[in-house]
C-alpha angles and dihedrals in degrees: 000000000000139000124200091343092307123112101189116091116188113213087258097064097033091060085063097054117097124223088251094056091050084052095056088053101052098047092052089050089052111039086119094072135070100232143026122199114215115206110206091182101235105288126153115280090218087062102128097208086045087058097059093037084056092053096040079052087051096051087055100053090056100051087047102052093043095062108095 
């Protein structure tokens, strides 16, 4: 992932980045490929905040896959 043409994250940095935005990066790394494999970790599923990190993912999933 890079931010503002720089591909080193210090932790720092990576602790205030958000699942979604890891998404994002990784789909634009891999648009070469067919899949992409999303590890949620294993957290609950009835987890009201995953739940809206799952549909923020998802969101970006759509907006990325409908740009030519």
């Amino acid at each position: 992932m890079k931010k503002q043409g720089k591909t080193e994250w210090t932790e720092e940095e990576i602790s205030k980045v958000g699942p979604a935005t890891v998404l994002y990066g990784a789909m634009e790394e891999a648009g070469r490929y067919q899949h992409l494999i999303v590890d949620t970790s294993g957290r609950l599923s009835n987890n009201v905040n995953l739940n809206k990190e799952l549909a923020k993912m998802k969101g970006v999933i759509k907006k990325v896959r409908q740009r030519p």
